[in-house]
Jmol script that loads the backbone (N, CA, C; Angstrom):
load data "model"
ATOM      1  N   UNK A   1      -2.213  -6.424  -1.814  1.00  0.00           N
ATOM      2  CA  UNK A   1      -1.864  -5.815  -3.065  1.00  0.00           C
ATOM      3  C   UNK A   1      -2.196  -4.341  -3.063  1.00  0.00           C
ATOM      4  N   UNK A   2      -1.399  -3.822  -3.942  1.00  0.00           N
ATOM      5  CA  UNK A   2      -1.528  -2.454  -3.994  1.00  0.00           C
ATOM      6  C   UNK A   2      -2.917  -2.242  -5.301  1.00  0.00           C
ATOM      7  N   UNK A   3      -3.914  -0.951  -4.853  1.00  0.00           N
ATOM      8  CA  UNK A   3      -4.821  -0.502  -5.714  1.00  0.00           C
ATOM      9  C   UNK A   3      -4.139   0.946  -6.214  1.00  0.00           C
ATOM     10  N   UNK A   4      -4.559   1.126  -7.424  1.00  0.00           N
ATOM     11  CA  UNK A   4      -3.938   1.926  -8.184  1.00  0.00           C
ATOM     12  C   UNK A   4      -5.064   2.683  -8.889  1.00  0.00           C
ATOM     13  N   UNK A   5      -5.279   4.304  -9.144  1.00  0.00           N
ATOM     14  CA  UNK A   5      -6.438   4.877 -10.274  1.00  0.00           C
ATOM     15  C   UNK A   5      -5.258   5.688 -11.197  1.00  0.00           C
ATOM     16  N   UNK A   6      -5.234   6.132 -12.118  1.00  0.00           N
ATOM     17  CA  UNK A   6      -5.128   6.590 -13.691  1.00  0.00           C
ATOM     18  C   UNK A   6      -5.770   7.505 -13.902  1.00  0.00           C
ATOM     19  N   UNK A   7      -5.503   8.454 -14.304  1.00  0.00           N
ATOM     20  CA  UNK A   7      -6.197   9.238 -15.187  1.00  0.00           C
ATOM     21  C   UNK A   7      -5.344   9.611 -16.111  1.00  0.00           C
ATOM     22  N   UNK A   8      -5.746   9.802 -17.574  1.00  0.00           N
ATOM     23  CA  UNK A   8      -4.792  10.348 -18.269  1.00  0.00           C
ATOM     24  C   UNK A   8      -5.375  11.379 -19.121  1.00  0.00           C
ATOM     25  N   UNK A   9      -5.248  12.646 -18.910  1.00  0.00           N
ATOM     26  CA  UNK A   9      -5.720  13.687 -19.538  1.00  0.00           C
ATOM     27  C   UNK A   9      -5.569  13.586 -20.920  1.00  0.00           C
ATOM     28  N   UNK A  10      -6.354  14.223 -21.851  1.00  0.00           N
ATOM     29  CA  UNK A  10      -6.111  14.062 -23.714  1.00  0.00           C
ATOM     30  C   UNK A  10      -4.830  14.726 -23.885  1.00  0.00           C
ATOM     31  N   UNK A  11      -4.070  15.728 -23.267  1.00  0.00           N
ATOM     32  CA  UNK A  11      -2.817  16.449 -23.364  1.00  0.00           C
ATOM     33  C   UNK A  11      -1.905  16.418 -21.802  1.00  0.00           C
ATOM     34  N   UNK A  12      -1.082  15.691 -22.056  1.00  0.00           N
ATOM     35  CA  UNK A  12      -0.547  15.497 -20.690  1.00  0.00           C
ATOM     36  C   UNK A  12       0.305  14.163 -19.812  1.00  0.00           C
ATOM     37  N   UNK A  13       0.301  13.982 -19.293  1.00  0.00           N
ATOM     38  CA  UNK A  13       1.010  13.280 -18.696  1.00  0.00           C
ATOM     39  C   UNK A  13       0.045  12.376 -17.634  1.00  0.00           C
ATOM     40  N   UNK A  14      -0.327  10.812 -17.710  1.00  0.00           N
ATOM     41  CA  UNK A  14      -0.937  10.061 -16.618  1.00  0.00           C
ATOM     42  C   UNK A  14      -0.499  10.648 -14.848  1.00  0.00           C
ATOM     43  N   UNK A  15      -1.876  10.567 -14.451  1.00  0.00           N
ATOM     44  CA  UNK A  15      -1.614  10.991 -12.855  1.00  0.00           C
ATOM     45  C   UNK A  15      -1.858   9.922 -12.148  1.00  0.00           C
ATOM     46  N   UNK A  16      -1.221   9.279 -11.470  1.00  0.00           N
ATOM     47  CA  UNK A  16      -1.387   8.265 -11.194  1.00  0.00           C
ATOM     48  C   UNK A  16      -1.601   7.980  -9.122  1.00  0.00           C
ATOM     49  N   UNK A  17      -2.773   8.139  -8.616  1.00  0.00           N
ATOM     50  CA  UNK A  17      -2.912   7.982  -7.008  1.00  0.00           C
ATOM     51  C   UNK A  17      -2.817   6.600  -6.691  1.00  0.00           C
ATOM     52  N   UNK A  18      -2.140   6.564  -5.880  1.00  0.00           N
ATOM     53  CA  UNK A  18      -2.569   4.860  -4.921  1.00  0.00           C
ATOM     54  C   UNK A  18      -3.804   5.014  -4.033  1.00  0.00           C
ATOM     55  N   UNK A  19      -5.212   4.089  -4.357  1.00  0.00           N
ATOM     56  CA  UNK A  19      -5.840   4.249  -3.488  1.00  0.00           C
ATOM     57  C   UNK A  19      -5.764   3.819  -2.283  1.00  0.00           C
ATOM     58  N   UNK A  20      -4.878   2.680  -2.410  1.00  0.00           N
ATOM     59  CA  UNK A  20      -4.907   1.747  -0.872  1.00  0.00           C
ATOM     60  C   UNK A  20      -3.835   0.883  -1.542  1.00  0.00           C
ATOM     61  N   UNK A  21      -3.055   0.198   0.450  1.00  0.00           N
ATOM     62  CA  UNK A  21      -2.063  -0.501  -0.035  1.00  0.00           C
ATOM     63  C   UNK A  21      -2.512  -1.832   0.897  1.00  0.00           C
ATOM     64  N   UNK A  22      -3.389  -3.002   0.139  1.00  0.00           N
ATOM     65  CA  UNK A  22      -3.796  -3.280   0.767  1.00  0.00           C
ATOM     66  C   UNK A  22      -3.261  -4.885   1.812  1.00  0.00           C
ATOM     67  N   UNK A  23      -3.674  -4.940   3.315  1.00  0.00           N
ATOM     68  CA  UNK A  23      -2.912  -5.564   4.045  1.00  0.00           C
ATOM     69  C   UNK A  23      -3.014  -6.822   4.276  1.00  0.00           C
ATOM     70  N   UNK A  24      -4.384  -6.921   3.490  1.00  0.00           N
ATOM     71  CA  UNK A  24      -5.692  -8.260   3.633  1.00  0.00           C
ATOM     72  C   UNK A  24      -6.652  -8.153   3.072  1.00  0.00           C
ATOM     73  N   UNK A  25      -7.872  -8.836   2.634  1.00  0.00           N
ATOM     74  CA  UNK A  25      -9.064  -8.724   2.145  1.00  0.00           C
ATOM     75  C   UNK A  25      -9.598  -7.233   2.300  1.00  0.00           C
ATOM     76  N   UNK A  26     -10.496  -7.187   0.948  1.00  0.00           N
ATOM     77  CA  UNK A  26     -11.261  -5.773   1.026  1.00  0.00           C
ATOM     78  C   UNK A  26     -11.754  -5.723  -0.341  1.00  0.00           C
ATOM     79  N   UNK A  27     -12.371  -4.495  -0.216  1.00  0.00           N
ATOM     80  CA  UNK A  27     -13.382  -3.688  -1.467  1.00  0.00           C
ATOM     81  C   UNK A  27     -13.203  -2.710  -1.622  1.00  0.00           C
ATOM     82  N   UNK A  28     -13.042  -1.964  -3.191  1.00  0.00           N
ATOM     83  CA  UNK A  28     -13.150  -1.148  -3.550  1.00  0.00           C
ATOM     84  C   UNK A  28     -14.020  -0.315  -4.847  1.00  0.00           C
ATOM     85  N   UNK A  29     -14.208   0.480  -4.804  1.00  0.00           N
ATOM     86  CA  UNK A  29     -15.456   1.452  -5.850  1.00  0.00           C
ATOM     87  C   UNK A  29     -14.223   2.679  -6.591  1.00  0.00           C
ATOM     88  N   UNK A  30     -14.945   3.012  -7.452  1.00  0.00           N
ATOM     89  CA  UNK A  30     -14.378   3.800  -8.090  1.00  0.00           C
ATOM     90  C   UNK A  30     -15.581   4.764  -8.672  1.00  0.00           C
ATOM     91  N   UNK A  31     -15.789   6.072  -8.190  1.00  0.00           N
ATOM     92  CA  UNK A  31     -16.641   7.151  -8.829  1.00  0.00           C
ATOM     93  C   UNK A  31     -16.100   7.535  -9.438  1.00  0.00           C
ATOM     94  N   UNK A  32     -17.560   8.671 -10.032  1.00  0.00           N
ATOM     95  CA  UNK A  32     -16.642   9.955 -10.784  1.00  0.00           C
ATOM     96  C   UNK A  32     -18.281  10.482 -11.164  1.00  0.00           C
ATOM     97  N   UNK A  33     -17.949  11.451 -11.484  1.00  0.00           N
ATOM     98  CA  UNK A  33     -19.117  13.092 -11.840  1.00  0.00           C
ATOM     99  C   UNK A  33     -18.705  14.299 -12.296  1.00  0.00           C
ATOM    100  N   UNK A  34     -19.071  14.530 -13.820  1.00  0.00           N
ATOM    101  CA  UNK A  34     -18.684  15.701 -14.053  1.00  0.00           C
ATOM    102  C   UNK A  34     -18.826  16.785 -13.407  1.00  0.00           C
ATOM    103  N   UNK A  35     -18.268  18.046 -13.965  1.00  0.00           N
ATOM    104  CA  UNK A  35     -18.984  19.541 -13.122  1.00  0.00           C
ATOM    105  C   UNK A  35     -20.152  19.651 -14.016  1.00  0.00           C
ATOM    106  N   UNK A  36     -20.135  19.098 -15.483  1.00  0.00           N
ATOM    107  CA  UNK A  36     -21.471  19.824 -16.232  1.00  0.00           C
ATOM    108  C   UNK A  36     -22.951  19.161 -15.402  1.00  0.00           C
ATOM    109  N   UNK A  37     -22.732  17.607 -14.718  1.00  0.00           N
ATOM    110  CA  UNK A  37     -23.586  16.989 -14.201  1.00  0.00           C
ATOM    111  C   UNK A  37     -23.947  17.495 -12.786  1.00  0.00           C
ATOM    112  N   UNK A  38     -22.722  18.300 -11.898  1.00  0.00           N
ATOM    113  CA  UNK A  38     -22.821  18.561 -10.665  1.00  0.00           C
ATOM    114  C   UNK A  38     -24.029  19.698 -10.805  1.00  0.00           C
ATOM    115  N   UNK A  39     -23.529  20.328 -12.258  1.00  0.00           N
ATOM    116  CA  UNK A  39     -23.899  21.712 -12.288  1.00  0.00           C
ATOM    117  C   UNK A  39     -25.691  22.141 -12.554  1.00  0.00           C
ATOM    118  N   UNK A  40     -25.999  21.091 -12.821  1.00  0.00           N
ATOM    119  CA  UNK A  40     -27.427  20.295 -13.626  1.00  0.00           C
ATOM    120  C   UNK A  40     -28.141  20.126 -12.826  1.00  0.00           C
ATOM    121  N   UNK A  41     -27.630  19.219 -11.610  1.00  0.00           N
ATOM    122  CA  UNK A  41     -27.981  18.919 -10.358  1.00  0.00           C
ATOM    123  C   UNK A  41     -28.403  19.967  -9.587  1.00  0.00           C
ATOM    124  N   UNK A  42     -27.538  20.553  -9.393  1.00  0.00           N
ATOM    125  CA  UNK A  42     -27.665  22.149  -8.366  1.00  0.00           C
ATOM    126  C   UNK A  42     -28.825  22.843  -9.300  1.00  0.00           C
ATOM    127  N   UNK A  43     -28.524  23.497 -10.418  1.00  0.00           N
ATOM    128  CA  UNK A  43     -29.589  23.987 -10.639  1.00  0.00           C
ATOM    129  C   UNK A  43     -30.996  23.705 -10.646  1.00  0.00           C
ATOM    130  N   UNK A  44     -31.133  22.365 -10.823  1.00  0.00           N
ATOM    131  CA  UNK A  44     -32.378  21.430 -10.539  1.00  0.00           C
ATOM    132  C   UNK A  44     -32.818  21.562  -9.365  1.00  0.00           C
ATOM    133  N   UNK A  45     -32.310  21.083  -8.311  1.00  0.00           N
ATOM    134  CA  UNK A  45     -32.051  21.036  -6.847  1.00  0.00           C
ATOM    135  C   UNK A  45     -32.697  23.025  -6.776  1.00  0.00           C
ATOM    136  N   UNK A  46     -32.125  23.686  -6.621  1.00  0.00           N
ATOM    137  CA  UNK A  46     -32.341  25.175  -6.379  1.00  0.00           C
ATOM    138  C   UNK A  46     -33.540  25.534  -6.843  1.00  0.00           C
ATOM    139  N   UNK A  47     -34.050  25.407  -8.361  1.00  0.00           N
ATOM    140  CA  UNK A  47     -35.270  25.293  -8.788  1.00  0.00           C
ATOM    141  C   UNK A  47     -36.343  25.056  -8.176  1.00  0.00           C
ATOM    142  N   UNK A  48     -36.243  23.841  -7.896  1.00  0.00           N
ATOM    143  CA  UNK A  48     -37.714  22.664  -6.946  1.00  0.00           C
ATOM    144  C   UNK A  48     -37.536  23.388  -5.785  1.00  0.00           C
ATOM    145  N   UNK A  49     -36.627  23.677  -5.068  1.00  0.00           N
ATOM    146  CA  UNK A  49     -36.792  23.984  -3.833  1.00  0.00           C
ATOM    147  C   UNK A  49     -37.412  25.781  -3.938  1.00  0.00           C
ATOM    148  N   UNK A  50     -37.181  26.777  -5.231  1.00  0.00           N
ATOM    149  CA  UNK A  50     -37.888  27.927  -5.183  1.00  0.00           C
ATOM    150  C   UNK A  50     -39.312  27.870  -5.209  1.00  0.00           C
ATOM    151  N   UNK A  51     -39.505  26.901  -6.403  1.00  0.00           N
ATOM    152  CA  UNK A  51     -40.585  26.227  -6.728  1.00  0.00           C
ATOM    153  C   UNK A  51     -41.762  25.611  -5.854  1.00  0.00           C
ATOM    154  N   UNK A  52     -41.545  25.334  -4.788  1.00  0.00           N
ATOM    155  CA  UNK A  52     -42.074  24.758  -3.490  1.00  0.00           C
ATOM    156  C   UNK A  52     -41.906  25.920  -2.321  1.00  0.00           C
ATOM    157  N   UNK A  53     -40.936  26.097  -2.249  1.00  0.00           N
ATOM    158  CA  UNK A  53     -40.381  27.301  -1.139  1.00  0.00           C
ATOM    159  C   UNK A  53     -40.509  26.766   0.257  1.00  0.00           C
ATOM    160  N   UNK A  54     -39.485  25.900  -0.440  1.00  0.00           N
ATOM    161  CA  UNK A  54     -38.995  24.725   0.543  1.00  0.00           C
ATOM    162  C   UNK A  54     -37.118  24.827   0.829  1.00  0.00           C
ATOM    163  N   UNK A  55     -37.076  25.348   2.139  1.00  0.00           N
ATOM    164  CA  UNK A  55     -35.306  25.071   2.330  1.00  0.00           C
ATOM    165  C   UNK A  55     -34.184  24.087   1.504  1.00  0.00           C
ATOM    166  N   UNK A  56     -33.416  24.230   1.104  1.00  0.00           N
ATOM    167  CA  UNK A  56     -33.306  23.114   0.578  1.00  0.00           C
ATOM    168  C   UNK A  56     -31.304  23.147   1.219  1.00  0.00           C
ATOM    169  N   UNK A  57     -31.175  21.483   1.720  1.00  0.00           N
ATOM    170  CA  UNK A  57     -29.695  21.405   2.485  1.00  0.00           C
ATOM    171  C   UNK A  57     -29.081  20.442   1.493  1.00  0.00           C
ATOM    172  N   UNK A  58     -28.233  20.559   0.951  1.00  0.00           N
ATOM    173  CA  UNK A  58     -26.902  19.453   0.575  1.00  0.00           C
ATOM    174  C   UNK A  58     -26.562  18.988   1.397  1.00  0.00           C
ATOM    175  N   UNK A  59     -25.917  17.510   2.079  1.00  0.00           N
ATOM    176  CA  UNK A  59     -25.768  16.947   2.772  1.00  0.00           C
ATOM    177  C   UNK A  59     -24.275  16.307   2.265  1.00  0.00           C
ATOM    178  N   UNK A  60     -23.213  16.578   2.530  1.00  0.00           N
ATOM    179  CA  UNK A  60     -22.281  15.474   2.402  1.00  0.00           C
ATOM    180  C   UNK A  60     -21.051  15.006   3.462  1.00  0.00           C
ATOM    181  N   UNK A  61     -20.652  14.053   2.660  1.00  0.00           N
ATOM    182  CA  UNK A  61     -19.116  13.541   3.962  1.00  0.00           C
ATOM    183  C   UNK A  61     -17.873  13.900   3.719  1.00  0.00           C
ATOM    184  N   UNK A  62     -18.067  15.400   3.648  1.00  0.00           N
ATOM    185  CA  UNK A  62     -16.560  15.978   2.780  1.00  0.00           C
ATOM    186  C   UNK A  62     -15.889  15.919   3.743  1.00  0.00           C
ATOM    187  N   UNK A  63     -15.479  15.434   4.698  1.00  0.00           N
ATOM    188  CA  UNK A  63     -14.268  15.734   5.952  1.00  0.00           C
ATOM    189  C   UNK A  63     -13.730  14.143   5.199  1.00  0.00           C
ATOM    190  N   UNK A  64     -14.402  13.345   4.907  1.00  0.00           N
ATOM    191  CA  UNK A  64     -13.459  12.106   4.508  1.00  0.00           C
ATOM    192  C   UNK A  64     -13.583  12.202   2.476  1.00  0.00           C
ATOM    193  N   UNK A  65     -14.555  12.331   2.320  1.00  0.00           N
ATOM    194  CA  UNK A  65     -14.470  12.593   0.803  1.00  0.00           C
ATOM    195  C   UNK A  65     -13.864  13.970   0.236  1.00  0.00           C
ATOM    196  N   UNK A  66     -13.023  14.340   0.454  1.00  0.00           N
ATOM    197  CA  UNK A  66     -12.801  15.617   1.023  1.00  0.00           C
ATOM    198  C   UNK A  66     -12.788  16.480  -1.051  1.00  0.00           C
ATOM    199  N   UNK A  67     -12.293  15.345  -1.930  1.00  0.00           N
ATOM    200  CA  UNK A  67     -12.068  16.205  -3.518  1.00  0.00           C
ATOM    201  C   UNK A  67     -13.751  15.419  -4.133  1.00  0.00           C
ATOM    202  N   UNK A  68     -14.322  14.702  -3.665  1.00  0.00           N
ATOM    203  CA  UNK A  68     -15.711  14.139  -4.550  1.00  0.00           C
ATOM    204  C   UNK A  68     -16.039  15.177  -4.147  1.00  0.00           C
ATOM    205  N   UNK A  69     -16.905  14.789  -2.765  1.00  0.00           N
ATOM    206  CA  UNK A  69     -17.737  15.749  -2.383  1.00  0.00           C
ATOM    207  C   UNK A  69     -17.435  17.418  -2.480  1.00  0.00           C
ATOM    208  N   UNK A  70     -16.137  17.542  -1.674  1.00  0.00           N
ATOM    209  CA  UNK A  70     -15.913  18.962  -2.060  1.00  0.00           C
ATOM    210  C   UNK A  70     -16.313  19.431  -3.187  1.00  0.00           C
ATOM    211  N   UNK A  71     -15.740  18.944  -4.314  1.00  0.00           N
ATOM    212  CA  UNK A  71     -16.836  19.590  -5.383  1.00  0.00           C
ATOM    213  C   UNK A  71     -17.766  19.630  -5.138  1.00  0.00           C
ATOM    214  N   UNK A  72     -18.824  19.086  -4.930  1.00  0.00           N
ATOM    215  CA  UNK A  72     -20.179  19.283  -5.110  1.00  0.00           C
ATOM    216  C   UNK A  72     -20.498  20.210  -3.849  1.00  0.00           C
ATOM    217  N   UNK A  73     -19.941  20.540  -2.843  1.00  0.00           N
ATOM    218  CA  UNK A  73     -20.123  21.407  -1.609  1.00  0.00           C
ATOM    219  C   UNK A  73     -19.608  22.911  -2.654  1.00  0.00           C
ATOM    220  N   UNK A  74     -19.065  23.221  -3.435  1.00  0.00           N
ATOM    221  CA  UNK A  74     -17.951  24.455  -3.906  1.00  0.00           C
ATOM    222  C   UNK A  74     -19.080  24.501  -4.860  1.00  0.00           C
ATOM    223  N   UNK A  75     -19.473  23.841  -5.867  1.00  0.00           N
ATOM    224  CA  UNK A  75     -20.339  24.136  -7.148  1.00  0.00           C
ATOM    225  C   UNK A  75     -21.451  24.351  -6.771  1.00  0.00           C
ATOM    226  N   UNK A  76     -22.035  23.891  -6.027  1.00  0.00           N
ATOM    227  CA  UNK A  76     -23.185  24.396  -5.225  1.00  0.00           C
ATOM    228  C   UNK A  76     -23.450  25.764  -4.558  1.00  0.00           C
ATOM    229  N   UNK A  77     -22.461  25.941  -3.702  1.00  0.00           N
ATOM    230  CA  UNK A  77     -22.105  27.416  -2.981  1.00  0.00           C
ATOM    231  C   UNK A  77     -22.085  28.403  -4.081  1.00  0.00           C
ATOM    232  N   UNK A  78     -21.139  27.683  -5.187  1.00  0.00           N
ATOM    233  CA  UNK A  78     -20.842  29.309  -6.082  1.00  0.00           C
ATOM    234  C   UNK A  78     -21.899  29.330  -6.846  1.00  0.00           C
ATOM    235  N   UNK A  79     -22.747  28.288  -7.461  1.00  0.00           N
ATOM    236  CA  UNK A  79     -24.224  28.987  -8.583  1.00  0.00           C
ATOM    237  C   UNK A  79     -25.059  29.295  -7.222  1.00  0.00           C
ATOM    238  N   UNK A  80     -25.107  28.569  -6.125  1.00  0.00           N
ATOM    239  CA  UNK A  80     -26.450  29.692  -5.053  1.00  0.00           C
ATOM    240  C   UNK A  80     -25.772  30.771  -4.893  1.00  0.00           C
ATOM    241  N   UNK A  81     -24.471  31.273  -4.526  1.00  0.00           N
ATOM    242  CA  UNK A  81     -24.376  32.774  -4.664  1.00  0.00           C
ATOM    243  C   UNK A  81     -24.596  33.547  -5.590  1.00  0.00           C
ATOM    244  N   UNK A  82     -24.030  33.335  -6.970  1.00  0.00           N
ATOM    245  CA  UNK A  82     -24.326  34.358  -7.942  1.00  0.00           C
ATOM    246  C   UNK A  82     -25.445  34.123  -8.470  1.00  0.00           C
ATOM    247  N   UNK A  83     -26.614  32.975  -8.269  1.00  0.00           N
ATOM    248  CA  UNK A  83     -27.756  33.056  -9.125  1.00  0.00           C
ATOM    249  C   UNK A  83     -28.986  32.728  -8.576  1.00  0.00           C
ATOM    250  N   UNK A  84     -28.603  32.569  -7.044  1.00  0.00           N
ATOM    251  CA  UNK A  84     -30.089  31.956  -6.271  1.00  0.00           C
ATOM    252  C   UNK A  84     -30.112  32.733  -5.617  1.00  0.00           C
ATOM    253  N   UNK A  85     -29.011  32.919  -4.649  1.00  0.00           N
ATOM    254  CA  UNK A  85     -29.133  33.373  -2.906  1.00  0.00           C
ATOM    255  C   UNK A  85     -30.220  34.962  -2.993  1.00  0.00           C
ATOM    256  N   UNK A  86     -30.356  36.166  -3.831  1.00  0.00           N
ATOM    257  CA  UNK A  86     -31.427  37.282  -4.059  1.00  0.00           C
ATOM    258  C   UNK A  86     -32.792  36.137  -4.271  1.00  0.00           C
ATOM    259  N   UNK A  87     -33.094  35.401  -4.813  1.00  0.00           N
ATOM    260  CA  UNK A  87     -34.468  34.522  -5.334  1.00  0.00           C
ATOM    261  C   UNK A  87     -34.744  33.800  -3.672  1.00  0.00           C
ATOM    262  N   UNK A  88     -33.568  33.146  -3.087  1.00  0.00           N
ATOM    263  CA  UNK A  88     -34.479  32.627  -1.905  1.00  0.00           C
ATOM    264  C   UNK A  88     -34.323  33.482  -0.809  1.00  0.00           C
ATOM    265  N   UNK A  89     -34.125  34.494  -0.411  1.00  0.00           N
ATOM    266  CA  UNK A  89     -33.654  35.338   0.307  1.00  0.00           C
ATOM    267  C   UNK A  89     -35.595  36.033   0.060  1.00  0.00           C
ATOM    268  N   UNK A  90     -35.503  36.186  -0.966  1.00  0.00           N
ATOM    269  CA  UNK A  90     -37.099  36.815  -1.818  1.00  0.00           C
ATOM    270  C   UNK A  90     -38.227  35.849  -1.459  1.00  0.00           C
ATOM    271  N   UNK A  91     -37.759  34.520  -1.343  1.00  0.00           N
ATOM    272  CA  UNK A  91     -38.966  33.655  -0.998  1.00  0.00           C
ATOM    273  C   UNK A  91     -39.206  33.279   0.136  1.00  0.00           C
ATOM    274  N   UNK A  92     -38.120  34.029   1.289  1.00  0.00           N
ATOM    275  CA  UNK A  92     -37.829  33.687   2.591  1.00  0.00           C
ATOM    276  C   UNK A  92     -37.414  32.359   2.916  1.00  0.00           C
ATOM    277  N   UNK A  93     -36.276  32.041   2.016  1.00  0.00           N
ATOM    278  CA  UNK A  93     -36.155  30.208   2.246  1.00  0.00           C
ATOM    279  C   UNK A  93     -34.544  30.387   2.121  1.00  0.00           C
ATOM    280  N   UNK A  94     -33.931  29.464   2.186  1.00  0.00           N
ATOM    281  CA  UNK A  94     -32.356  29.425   2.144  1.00  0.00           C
ATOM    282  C   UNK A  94     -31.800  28.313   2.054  1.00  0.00           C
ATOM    283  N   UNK A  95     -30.246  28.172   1.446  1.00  0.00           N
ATOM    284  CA  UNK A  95     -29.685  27.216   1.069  1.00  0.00           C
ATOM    285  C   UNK A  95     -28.317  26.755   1.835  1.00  0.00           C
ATOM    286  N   UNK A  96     -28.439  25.439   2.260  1.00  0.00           N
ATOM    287  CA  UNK A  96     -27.251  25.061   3.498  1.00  0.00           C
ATOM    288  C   UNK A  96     -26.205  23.752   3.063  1.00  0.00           C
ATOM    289  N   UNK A  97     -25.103  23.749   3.519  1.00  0.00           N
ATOM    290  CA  UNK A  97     -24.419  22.863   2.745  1.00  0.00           C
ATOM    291  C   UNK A  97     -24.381  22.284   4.542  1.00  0.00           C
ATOM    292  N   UNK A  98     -24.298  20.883   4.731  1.00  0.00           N
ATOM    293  CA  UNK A  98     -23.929  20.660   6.248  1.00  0.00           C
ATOM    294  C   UNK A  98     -23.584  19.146   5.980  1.00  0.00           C
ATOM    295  N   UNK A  99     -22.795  18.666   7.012  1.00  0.00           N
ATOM    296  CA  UNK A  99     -22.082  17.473   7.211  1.00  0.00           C
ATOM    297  C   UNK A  99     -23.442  16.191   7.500  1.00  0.00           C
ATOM    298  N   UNK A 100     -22.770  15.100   6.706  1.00  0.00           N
ATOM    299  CA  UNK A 100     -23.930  14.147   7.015  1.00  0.00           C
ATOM    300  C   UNK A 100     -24.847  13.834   8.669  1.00  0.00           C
ATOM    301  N   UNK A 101     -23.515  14.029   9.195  1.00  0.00           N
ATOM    302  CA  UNK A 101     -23.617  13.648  10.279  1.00  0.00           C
ATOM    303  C   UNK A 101     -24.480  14.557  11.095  1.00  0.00           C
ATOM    304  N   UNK A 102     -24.237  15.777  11.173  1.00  0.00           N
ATOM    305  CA  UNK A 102     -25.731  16.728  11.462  1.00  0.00           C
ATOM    306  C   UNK A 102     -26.783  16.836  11.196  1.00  0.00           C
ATOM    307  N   UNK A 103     -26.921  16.150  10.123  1.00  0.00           N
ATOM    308  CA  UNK A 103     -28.061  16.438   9.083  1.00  0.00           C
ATOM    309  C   UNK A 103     -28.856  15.125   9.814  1.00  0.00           C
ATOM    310  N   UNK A 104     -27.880  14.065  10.203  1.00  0.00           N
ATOM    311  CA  UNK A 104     -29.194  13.017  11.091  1.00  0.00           C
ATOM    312  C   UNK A 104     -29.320  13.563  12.149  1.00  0.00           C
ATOM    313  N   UNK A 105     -28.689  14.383  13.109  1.00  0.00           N
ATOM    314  CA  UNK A 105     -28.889  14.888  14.467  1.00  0.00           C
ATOM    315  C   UNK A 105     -29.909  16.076  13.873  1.00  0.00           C
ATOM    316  N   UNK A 106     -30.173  16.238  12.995  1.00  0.00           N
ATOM    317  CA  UNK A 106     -30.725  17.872  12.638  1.00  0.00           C
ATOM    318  C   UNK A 106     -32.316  17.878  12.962  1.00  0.00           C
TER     319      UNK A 106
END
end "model"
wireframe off; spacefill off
backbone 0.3
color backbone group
């Protein structure tokens, strides 16, 4: 059977993705995360780590999650540029976005 997600904006027209068309047995999840929550996060995250003056890395699997994660790789990058990167640069510490998969080889 085919899996199907929806969204329907308050002004607009339903967008409708196929997640999978499927061939046989399986599982599926369905996320979601605002930007106001991504944004909460990061600043939290950036904080503790000035706070400690402790490196601090984002870790994700954006080569396959490529629109979840990407957000959170993009919202991250843009508040540490315009509002961290002078503060840890000052504390001699720095902020890294890197693929899961390095991050266990790391």
């Amino acid at each position: 059977g085919k899996l199907d997600i929806i969204f329907t904006p308050s002004s607009g027209e339903p967008i409708r993705h196929v997640v999978n068309d499927f061939k046989g047995a399986g599982v599926a999840l369905g996320m979601y995360n605002t930007d106001a929550s991504i944004i909460d996060f990061a600043h939290s995250s950036f904080k503790y780590a000035l706070e400690r003056k402790y490196p601090l890395y984002l870790s994700t699997k954006n080569t396959i999650l490529k629109k979840y994660d990407g957000r959170f790789k993009d919202i991250f990058q843009d508040i540490y540029d315009k509002e961290y990167k002078s503060k840890f640069d000052a504390a001699g510490i720095w902020y890294e976005h890197r693929l899961i998969d390095d991050m266990v080889a790391f």
